[in-house]
C-alpha positions in Angstrom: 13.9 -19.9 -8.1 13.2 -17.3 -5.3 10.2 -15.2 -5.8 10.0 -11.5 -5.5 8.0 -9.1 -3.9 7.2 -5.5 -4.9 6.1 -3.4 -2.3 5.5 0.3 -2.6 5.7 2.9 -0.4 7.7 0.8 1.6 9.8 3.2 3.6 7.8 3.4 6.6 3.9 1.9 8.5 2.0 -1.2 6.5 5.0 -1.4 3.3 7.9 -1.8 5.6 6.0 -4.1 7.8 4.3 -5.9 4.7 8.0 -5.8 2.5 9.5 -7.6 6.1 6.8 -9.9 6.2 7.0 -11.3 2.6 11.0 -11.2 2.7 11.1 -13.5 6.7 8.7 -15.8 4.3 11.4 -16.2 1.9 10.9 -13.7 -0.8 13.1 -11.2 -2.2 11.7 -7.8 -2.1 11.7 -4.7 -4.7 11.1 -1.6 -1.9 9.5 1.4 -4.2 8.7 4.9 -3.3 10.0 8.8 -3.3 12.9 8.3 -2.0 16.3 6.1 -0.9 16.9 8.7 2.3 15.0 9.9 5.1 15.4 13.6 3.2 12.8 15.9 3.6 10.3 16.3 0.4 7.5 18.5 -0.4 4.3 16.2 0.9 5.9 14.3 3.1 4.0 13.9 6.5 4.9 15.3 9.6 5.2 14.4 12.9 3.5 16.5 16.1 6.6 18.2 16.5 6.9 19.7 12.7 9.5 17.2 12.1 9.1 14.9 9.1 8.7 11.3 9.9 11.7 8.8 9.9 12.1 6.0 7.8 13.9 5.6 4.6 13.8 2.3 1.5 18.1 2.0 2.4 16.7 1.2 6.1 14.4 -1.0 5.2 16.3 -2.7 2.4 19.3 -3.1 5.3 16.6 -4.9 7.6 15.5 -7.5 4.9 19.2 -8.6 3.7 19.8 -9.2 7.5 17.1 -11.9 7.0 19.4 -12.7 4.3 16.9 -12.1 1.3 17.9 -9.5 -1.4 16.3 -6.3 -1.8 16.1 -3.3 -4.2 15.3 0.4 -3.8 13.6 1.4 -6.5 12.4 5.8 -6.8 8.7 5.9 -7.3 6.8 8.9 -7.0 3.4 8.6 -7.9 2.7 11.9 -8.6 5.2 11.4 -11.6 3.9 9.5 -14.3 7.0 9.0 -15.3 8.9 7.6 -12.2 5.8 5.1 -12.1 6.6 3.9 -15.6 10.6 3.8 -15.2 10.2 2.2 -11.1 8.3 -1.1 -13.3 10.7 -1.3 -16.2 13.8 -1.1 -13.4 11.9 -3.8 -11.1 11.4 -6.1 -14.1 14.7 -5.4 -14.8 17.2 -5.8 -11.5 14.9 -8.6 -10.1 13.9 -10.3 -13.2 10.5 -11.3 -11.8 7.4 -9.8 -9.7 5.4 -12.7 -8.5 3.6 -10.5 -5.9 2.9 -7.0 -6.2 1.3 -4.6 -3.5 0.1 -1.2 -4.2 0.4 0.7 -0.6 1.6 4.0 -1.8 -0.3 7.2 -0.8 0.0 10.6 -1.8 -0.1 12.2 2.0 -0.1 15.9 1.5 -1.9 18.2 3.9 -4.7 19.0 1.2 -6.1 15.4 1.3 -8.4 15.7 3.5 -10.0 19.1 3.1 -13.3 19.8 3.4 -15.7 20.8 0.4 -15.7 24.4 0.8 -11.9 24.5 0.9 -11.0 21.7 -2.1 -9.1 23.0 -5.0 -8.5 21.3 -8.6 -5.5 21.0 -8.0 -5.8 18.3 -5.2 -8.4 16.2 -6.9 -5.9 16.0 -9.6 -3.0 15.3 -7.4 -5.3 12.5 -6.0 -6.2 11.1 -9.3 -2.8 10.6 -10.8 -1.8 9.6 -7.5 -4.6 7.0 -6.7 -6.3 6.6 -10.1 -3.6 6.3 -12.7 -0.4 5.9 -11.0 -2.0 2.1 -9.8 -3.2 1.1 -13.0 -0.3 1.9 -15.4 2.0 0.1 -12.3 -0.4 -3.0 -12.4 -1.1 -3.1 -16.1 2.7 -3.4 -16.8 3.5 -5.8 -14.1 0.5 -7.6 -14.7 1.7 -7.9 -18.2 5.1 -9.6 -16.8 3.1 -11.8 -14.3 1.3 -13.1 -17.5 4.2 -13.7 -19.4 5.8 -15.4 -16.4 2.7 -17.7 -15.7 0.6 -15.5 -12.9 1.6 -13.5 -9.7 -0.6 -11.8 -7.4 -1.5 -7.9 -7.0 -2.9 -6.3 -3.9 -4.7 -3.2 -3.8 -4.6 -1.3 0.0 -7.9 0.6 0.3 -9.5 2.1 2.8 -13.3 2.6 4.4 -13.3 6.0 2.9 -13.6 4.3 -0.2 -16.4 1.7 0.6 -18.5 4.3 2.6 -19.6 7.7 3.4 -18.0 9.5 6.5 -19.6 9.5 9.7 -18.6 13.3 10.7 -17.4 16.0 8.5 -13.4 16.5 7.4 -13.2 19.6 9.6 -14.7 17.3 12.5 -11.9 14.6 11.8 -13.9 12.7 9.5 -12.4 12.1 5.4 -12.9 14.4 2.5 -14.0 14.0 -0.9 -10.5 13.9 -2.6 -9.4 10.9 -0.3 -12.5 9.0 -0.5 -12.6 9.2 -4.0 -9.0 8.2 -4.5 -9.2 4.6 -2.3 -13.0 4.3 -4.1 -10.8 3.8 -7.4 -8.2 2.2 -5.7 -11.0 -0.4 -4.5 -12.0 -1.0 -7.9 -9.0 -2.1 -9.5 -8.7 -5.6 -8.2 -12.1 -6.4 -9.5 -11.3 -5.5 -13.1 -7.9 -7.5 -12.8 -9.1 -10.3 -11.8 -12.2 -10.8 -14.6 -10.1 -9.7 -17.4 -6.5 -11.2 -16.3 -7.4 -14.1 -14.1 -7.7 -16.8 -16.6 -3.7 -15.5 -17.2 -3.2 -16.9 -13.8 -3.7 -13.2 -11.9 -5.0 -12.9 -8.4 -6.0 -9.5 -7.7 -6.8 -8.8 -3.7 -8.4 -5.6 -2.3 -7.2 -5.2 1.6 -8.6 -2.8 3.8 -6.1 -2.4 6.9 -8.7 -0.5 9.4 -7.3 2.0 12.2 -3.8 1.0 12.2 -0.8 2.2 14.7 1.6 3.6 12.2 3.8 6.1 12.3 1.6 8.5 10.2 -1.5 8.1 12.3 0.6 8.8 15.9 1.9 11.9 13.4 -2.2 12.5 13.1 -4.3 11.7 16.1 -1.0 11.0 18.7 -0.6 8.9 21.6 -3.8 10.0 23.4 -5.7 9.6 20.4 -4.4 5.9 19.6 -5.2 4.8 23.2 -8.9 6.0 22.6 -9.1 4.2 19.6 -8.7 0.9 21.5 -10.0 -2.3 20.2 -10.5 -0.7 16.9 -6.8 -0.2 15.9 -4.1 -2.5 15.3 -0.3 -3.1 14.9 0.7 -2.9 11.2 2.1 -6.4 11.6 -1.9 -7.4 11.1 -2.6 -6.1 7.3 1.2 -7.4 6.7 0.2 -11.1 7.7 -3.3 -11.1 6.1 -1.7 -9.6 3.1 0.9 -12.5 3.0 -1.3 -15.1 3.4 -3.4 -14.2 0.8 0.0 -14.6 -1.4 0.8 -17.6 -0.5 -1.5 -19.3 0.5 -5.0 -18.9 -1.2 -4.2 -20.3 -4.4 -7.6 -21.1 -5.7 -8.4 -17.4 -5.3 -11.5 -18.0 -3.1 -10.8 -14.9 -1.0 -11.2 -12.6 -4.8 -13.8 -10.4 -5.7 -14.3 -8.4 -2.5 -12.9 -6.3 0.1 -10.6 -7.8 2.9 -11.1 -6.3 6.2 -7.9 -7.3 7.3 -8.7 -7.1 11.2 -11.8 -9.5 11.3 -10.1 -11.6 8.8 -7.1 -12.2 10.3 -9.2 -13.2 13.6 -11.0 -15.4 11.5 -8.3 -16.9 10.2 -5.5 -16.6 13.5 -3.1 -15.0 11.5 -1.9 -13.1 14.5 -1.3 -13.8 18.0 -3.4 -11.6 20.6 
């Protein structure tokens, strides 16, 4: 029996990497997020240039069955309550099985990151279906399946926005309230799975990437701002291996109960070669 992988927002960055990871290890992957093409939507991110930012789930999905794994695209938008609750029942459904999910989706829209002054309603509650409730009803239903199917694994992708306060302002380049706010909850979640599901047989992880080289944070900071960054960034490929080996191979769930830092960690660990 092959396992399967569910990896949102998997068109582009940290999914695509992570979703290639899992499926070179031998899983089958479910690719979830707002769309099968590289057509433009509303809060998509754009590049420098005003253009929005390629990648697609049919791209991806063509990358892992040339690894010779299968792989689903499955429409999630998590700004849709609705899409969130239809993407699980159709993953269940078409794969059969989720033995590892990982919740990477973001909602990326320009308003993320304002400052105070400038926050409207309407973002915090963007951000709270988005980063709040969207998670949870995804990882109560598959958590619910994992059960059933004797455990699995979930993954929550946070962020140091959500673990601590910002060192400059949003309008210097630093992180608002909304996004903060959003990866605090997301940081929460694994916690709570873990106490109330883990005598099911559910692992619940919370990985924080750091600065990493994706297409959306050239699209934010560009190549000069990447190079400054230095030592502190890395290639996506980084969170992707940490995030598999936490999967696989910590089965006694030793590594539960806190945040990752993925970069340190995978040091620590050699998960990737220098």
């Amino acid at each position: 029996m092959t396992n399967v992988a569910m990896i949102t927002g998997a068109s582009r960055g940290i999914g695509r990497t992570t979703a290639l990871a899992f499926a070179a290890h031998g899983f089958d992957v479910v690719l979830a997020g707002r769309r099968h093409t590289s057509a433009y939507s509303e809060h998509r991110l754009q590049g420098l240039d005003g253009n929005p930012l390629p990648g697609s789930l049919d791209s991806v999905a063509a990358e892992i069955r040339a690894l010779g794994r299968r792989a689903w695209c499955i429409n999630l938008d998590l700004l849709d309550i609705v899409s969130v609750e239809l993407a699980a029942e159709q993953a269940l459904t078409e794969a059969g099985r989720i033995d590892v999910l990982v919740n990477n989706a973001v909602y990326q829209g320009r308003d993320l990151n304002s400052g105070l002054a400038q926050l409207q309603i309407e973002t915090l509650q963007r951000v709270a279906q988005a980063y709040l409730i969207s998670p949870f009803v995804l990882s109560r239903r598959i958590a619910q399946a994992m059960a059933e199917q004797g455990g699995g694994v979930i993954i929550n992708v946070t962020s140091g926005a959500g673990e601590r306060n910002p060192p400059i302002s949003a309008a210097q380049g630093g992180w608002g309230y909304a996004y903060a706010a959003g990866k605090a909850a997301v940081s929460r979640l694994s916690g709570v799975l873990k106490v109330e599901l883990g005598h099911q047989g559910i692992r619940a992880y919370t990985v924080n990437p750091g600065v990493v080289t994706t297409e959306a944070l050239q699209a934010t900071i560009g190549d000069a701002g990447i190079r400054a960054l230095g030592a502190g960034s890395a290639p996506p490929e980084l969170p992707a291996a940490v995030m598999l080996w936490l999967a696989t191979q910590d089965c006694a769930g030793e590594q539960q109960s806190r945040t990752i830092n993925a970069q340190p960690f995978a040091a620590e660990h050699q998960l990737v070669t220098p």
